[in-house]
Structure formats: structure tokens, C-alpha cells
C-alpha positions in Angstrom: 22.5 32.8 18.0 18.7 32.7 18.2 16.4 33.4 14.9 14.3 35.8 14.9 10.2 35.2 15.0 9.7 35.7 10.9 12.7 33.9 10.5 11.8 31.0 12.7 8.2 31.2 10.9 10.0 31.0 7.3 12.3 28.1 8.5 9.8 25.6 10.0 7.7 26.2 6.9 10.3 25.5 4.5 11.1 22.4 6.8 6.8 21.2 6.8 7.6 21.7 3.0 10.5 19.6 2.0 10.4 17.0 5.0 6.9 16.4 5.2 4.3 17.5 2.8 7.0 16.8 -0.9 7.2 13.4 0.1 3.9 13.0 1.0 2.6 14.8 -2.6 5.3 12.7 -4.5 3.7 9.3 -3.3 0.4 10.1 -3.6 0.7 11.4 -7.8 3.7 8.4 -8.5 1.4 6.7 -11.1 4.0 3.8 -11.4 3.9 3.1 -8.0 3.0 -0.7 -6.8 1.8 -1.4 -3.2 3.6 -3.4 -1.4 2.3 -7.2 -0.4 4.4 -7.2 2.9 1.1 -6.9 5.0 -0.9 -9.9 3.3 2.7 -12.4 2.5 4.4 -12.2 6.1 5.3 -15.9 6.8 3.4 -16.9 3.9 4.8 -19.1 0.7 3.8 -16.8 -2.3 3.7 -19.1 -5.5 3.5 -16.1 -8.1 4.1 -12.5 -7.6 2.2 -10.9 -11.2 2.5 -6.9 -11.5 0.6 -5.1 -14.2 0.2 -1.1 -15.5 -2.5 0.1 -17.4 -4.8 3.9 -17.8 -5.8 3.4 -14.2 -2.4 2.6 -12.5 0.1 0.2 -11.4 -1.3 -3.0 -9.8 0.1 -6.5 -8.2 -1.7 -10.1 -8.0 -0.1 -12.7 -6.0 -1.0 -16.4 -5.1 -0.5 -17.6 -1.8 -0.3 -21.0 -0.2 -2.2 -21.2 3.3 0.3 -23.2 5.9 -0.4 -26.8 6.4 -3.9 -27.7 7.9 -5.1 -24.5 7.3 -7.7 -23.9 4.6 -7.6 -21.0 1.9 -10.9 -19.6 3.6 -9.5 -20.2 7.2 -6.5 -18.1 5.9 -8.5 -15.1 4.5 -10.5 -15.3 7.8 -7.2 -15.3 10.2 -6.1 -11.7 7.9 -5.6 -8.3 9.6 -6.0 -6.6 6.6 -9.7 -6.9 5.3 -11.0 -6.7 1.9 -12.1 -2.9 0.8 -9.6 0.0 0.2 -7.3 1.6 3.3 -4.1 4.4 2.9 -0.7 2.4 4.3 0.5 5.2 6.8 0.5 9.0 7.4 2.7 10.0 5.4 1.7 7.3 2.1 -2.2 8.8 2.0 -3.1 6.9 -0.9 -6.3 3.8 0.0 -4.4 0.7 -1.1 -7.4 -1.8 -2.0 -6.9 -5.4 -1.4 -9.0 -8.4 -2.6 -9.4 -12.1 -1.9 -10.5 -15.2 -3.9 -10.0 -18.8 -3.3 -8.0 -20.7 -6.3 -7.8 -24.2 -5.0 -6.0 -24.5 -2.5 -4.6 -21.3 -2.8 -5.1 -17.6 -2.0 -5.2 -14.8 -5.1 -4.8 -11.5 -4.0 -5.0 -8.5 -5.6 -3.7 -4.9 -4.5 -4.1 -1.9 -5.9 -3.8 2.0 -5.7 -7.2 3.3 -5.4 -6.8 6.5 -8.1 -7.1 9.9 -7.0 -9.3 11.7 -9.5 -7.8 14.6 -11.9 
């Protein structure tokens, strides 16, 4: 049984709508949300893991410890991911902004959901 062309029309639309664009509009206004470290911690020892809400979102600070014989600035250097503020995928649009500090011998990072104004 084939559809018929408004019919087709109405059914990929629906589909855009609840496969596609709800999930990406439910990411981008969760408030509570927390990004995820997984891009920054692969293969790393993380020694604290702090997560924190307040009027301008959800955020997440984590220490990490830079493999033996490697310095925390060699570590930061050696990084894909780059200080400054980047979305996560196609689908998660919202910039995810990272920052680096040396604590020691020890990496703090902080993440963060860059707001989207109201």
C-alpha cells in the first residue's frame, strides 16, 4: 500500500519532529543538564569529580593526574579538546566550554554549558 504525496509529506514531518528536532530542543533547554568529562578523562586518573548548580546552570570541575613523566602543562598541550566553548554533536547543539589550570601536579578542569539566552 503506498501513501499518498500529502500523506507522505505529513508523515516525514511528524517523524523530523519527534525523532529529530524534540530531542534535539529537549537537550538544548535541560537546565540541569551536566556535560560530560568523557572527552578530557579518557585514560586519565581523575582524583575529584565536583558538580555544582546555580542561576546560570549546571556545571562539573574535575582534577586530573597527568601519567607518569608527563607534566600537567605537557598534558593540557597533548589535549584534543582546546580551551574556549564548542557544541558536543549534531544533535546536542549546546557550546560545552572547557577550561584548564595547573594545580600542582595536577590538572583542574572545568566544563560547562554555555547558556542560551531567554
Amino acid at each position: 500500500m503506498a501513501l499518498s504525496g500529502a500523506t507522505a509529506v505529513v508523515t516525514t514531518i511528524l517523524f523530523l519532529f519527534f525523532w529529530v528536532l524534540l530531542p534535539t530542543l529537549w537537550v538544548t533547554f535541560d537546565e540541569m543538564g551536566l556535560p560530560s568529562a568523557d572527552h578530557v578523562t579518557d585514560g586519565l586518573v581523575v582524583t575529584s569529580d565536583e558538580m555544582g548548580c546555580g542561576t546560570r546552570g549546571c556545571w562539573r570541575t574535575l582534577t586530573v593526574q597527568p601519567p607518569e613523566g608527563q607534566s600537567p602543562e605537557q598534558l593540557i598541550a597533548a589535549w584534543d579538546v582546546k580551551e574556549g566553548c564548542a557544541a558536543q554533536s549534531w544533535i546536542d547543539r549546546r557550546p560545552v566550554c572547557t577550561g584548564y589550570s595547573v594545580q600542582g601536579d595536577a590538572v583542574r578542569v572545568s566544563l560547562e554549558y554555555k547558556r542560551i539566552p531567554k
